[in-house]
C-alpha positions as CSV (number, residue, x, y, z in Angstrom):
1,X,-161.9,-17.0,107.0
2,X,-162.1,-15.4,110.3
3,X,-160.3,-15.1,113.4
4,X,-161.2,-14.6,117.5
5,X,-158.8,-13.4,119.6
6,X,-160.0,-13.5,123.4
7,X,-159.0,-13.9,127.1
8,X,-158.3,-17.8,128.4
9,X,-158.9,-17.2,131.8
10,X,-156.8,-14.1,133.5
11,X,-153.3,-15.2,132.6
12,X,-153.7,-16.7,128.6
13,X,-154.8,-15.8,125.6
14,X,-156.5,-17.5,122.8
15,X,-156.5,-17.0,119.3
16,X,-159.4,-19.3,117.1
17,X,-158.7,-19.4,113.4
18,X,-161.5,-20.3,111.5
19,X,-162.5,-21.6,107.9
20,X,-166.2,-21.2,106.5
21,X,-166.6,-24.7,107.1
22,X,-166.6,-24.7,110.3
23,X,-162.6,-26.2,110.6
24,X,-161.3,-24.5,113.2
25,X,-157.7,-24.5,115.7
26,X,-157.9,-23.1,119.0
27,X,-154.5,-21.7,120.2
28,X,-153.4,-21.2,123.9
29,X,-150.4,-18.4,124.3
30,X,-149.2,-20.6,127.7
31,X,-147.1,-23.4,126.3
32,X,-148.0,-21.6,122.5
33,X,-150.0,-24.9,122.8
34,X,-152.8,-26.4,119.7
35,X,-155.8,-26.4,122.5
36,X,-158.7,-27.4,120.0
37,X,-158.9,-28.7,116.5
38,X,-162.5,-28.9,115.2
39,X,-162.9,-31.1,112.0
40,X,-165.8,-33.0,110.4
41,X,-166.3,-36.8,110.2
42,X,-167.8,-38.2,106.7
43,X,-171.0,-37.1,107.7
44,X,-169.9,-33.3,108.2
45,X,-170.4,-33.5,112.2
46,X,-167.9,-31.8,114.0
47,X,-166.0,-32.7,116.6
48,X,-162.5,-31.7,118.5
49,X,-159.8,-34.3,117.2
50,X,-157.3,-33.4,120.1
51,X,-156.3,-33.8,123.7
52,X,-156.3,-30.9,125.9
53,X,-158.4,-28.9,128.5
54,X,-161.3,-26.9,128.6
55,X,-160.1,-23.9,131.0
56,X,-156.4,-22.7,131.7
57,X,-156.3,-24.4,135.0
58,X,-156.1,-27.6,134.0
59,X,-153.1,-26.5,131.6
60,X,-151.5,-24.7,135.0
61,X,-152.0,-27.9,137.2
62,X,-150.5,-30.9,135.2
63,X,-147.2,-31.0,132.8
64,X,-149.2,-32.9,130.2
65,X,-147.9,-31.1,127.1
66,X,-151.0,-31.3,125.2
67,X,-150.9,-29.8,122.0
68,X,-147.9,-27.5,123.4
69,X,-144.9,-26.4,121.7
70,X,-141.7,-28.7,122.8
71,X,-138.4,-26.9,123.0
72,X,-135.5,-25.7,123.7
73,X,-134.2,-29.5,122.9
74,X,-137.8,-31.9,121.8
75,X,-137.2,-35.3,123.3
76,X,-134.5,-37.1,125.5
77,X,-131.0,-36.2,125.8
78,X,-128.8,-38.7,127.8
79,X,-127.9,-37.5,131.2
80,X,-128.9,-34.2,130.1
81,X,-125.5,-34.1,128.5
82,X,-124.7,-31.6,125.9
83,X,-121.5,-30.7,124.7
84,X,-119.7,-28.1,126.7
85,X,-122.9,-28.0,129.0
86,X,-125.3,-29.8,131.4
87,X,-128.7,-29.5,130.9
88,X,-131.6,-29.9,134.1
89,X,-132.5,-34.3,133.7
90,X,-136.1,-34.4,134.8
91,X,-136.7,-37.9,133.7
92,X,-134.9,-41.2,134.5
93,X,-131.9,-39.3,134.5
94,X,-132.4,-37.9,131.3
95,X,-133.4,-34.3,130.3
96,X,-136.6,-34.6,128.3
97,X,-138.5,-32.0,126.5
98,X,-135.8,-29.2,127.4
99,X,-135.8,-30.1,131.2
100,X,-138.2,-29.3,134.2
101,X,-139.3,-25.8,133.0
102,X,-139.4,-26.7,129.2
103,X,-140.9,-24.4,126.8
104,X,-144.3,-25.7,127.2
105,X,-144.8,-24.2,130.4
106,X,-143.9,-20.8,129.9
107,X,-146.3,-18.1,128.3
108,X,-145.5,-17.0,125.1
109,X,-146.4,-13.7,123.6
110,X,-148.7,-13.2,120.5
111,X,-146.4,-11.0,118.0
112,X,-149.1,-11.2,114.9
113,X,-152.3,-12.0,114.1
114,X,-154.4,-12.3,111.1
115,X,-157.3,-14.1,109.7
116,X,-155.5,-16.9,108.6
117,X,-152.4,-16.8,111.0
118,X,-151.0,-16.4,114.5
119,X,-147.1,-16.2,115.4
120,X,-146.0,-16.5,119.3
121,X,-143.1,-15.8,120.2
122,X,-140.8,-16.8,123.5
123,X,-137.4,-15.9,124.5
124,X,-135.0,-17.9,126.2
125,X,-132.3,-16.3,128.5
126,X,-128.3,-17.7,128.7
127,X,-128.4,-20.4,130.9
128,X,-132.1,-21.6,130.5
129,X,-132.6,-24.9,132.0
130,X,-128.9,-25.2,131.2
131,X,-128.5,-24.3,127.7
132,X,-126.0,-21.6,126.1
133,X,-127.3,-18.5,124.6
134,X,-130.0,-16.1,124.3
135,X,-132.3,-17.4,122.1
136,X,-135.8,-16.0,120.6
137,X,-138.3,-19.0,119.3
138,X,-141.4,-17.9,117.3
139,X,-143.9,-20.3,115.8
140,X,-146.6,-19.7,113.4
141,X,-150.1,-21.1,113.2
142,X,-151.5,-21.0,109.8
143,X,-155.0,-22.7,108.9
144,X,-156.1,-22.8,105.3
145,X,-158.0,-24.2,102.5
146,X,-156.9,-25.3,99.4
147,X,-157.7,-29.0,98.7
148,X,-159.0,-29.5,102.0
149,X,-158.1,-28.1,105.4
150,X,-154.5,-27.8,106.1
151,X,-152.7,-26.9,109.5
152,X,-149.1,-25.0,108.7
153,X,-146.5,-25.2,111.8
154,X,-143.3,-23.0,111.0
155,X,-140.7,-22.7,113.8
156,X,-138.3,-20.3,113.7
157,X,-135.3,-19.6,116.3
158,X,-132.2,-17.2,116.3
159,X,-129.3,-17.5,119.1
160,X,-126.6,-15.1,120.3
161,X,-124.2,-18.0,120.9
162,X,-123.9,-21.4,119.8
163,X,-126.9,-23.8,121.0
164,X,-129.0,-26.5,120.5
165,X,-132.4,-26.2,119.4
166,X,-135.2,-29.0,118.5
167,X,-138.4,-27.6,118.3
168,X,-141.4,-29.6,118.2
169,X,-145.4,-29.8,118.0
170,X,-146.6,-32.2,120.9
171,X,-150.2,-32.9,119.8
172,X,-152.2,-35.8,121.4
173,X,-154.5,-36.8,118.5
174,X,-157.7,-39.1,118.2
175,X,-159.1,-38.3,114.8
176,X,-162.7,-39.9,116.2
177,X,-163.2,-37.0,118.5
178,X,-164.1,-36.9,121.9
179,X,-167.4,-38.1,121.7
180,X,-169.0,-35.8,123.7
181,X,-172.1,-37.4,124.0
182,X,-170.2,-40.8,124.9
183,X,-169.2,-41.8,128.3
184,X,-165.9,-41.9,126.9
185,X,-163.4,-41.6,123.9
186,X,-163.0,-44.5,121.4
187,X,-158.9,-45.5,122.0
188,X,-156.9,-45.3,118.9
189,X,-155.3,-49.0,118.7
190,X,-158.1,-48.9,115.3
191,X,-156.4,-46.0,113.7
192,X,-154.6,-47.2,110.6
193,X,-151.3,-45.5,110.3
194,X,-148.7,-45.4,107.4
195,X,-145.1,-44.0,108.2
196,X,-142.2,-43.5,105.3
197,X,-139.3,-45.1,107.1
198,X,-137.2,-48.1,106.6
199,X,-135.5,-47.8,109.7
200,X,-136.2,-46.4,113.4
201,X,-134.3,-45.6,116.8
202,X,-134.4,-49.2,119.2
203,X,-133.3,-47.5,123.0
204,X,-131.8,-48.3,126.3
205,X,-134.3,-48.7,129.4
206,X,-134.5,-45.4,130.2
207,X,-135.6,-44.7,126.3
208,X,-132.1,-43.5,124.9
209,X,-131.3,-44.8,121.6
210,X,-128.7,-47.1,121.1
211,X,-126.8,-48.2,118.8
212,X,-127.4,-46.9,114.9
213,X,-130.5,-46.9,113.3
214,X,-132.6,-50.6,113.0
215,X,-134.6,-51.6,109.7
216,X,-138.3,-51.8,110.4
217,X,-138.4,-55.1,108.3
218,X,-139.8,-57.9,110.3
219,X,-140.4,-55.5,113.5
220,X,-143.5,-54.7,115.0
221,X,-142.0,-51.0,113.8
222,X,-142.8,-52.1,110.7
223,X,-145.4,-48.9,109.0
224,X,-144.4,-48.8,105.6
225,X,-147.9,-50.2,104.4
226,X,-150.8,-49.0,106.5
227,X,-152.0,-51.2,109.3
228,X,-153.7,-50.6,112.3
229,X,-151.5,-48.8,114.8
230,X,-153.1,-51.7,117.8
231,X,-152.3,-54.6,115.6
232,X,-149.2,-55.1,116.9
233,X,-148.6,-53.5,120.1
234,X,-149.0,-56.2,122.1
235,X,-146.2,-58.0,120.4
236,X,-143.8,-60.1,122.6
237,X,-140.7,-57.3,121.5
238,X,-138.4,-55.8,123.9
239,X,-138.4,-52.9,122.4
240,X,-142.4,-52.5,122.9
241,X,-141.8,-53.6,126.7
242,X,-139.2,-50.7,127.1
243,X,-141.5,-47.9,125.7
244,X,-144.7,-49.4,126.9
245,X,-145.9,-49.2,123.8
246,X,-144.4,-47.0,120.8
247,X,-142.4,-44.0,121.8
248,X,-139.5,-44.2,119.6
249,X,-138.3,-42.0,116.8
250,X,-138.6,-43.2,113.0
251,X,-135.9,-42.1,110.8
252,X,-138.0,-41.3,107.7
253,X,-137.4,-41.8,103.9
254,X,-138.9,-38.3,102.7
255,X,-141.1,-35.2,103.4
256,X,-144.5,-37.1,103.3
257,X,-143.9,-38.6,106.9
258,X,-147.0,-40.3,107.8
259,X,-150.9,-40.8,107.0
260,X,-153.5,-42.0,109.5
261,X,-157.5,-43.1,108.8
262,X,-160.0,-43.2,111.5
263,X,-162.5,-46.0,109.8
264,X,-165.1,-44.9,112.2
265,X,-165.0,-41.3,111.5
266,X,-164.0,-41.5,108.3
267,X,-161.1,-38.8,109.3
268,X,-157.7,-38.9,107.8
269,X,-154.6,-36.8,108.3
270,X,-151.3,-36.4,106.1
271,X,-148.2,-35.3,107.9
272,X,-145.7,-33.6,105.8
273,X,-142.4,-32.5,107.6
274,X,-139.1,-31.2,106.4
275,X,-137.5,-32.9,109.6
276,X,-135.5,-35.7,109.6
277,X,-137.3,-38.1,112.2
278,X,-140.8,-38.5,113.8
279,X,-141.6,-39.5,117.2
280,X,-144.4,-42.5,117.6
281,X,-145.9,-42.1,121.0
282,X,-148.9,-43.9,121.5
283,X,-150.6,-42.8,124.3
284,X,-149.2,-44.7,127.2
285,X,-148.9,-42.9,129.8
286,X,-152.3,-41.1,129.3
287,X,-154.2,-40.9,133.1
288,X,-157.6,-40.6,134.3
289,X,-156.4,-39.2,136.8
290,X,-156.3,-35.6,134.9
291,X,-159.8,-35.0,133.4
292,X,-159.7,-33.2,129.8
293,X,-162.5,-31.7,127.7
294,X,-166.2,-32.3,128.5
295,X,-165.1,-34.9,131.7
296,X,-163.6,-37.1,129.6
297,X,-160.6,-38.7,131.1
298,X,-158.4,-40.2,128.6
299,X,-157.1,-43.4,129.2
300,X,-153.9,-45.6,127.6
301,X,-153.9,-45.3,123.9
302,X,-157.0,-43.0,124.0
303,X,-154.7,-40.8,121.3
304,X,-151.8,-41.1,119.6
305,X,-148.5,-38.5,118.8
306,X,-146.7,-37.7,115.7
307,X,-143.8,-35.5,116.7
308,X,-141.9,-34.2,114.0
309,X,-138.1,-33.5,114.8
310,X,-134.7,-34.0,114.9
311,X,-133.6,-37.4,116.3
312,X,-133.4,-37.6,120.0
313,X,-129.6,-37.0,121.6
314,X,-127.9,-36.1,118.8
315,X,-126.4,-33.5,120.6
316,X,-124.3,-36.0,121.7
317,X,-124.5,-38.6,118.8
318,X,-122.0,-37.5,115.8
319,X,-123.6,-40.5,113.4
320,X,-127.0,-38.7,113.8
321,X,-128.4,-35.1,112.1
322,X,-126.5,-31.7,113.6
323,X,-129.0,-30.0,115.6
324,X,-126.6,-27.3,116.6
325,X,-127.6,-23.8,116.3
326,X,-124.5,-21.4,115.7
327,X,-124.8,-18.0,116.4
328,X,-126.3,-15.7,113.8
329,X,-127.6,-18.5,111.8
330,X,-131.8,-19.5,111.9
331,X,-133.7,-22.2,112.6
332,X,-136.6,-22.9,110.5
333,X,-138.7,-26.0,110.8
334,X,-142.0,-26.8,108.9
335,X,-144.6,-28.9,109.5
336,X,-148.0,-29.6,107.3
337,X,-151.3,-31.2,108.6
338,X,-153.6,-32.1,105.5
339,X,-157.1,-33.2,107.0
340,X,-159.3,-34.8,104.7
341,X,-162.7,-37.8,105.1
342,X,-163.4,-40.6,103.3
């Protein structure tokens, strides 16, 4: 195992873990953002598996929260309502991924670094897009090997005064790579995904829930047995017409969230999470207007998300998991990535 830390461009920093195997994840200091993840199809080629860019301008120029670390509250809130509070809405009204200056777009500072490991850290003055308290965020990188390559995500947050804290991994993945010798990336509609959940969030128009949680059963929400993530996404739903797609939150059974095979690649990944919900986004709102590695402009549905979290608004939802932070108190969140072929 080895590690490479090195300038990105005059204002970042980069940090590449790396396994003997050639597995290795590329991480940015400006958003404390997952900018490369090398990983081998069944044939032991190697390719990146997710969405980002290849120089720090692109990261500067476009709010695309590729591979960045979502916070201070992950998701929607409605109104930008909190209790006691008011945060910064930014979209449809709503504050999403901690408001206009989220997390993601501030640069973080590398506190330690090892061969295995990298922790950034970020801290977030009273007041910060609207939220109460002084609070210090760290999150740790860890890349190792055991039965197969495995990507650790701890986030960790303290708070002088009572807050509210989601903290997230946005990730745009596409376990077929980016083809770099292809005029462009296969989409992902052939991915075949598996989430534990027996009931997810349906939302308003401007994609806050509503109501309590829905059972999957019969739904087009329905990933309880694997099936491709495509095969149904074109379903005549309401739900899939308000999100464009998937981008809702699944309120999952257990700590073994999700698994997703690339048949083409032979590439699979197993997300385990001590959250309570996962976000499903599937690629939307992906542009070519904003060019990403090697050229290659992604397109709608060119990659997929898997955000683990708490459920959206329930700062302001009593029926769904506390996400308040009281003072003195930590937040720890953990996240797995097992990689694996077949």
């Amino acid at each position: 195992m080895s590690v490479l830390r090195e300038a990105f461009g005059p204002q970042m920093e980069r940090v590449t873990l790396r396994l003997p195997s050639g597995v290795e994840a590329r991480i940015i200091t400006f958003g404390a953002a997952l900018q490369a993840l090398i990983l081998p199809d069944r044939e032991g080629r190697l390719d990146d598996v997710v969405l980002g860019h290849d120089d720090p301008d692109g990261y500067l120029a476009h709010r695309s929260m590729y591979g960045a670390t979502v916070g201070r509250y992950a998701n929607r809130l409605a109104g930008g309502r909190i209790p006691g509070g008011q945060v910064t809405p930014n979209q449809n009204g709503n504050a999403l991924h901690g408001g206009p200056d989220g997390f993601d777009r501030r640069p973080w500072t590398i506190e330690h670094c090892d061969d295995t490991s990298v922790t950034l850290s970020l801290v977030s003055p009273d007041g910060d897009q609207g939220f109460p308290g002084n609070l210090t965020a760290r999150v740790t990188y860890a890349l190792t090997d055991m039965d197969g390559p495995e990507l650790r995500l701890l986030f960790e947050a303290e708070t002088d005064a009572d807050t509210f804290v989601n903290l997230t991994n946005h990730s745009f993945f596409n376990l077929g790579g980016h083809l770099r010798d292809a005029a462009r990336m296969r989409d992902v509609m052939g991915h075949v995904m598996q989430i534990d959940a027996d009931r997810y969030l349906p939302v308003d128009t401007t994609m806050i829930p509503e109501g309590p949680p829905a059972p999957v059963e019969g739904t087009p929400f329905d990933f309880r047995t694997p099936r491709p993530l495509g095969e149904a996404i074109r379903a005549d739903d309401e739900q899939l017409r308000r999100g464009q797609g998937y981008d809702h939150n699944f309120c999952l059974n257990g700590k073994r969230a999700a698994v997703v095979h690339d048949p083409a690649s032979g590439r699979w990944m197993e997300m385990w999470t001590d959250q309570p919900g996962v976000q499903l986004y599937s690629g939307n709102l992906l542009s070519p207007t904003r060019p990403g590695k090697g050229g290659l402009s992604p397109r709608v549905g060119d990659a997929f998300c898997l955000e683990p979290q708490r459920w959206p608004d329930s700062p302001n939802r009593p029926d769904f998991p506390l996400s308040l932070l009281r003072a003195g108190e930590v937040y720890r969140h953990e996240t797995r990535l097992r990689f694996g072929v077949k």
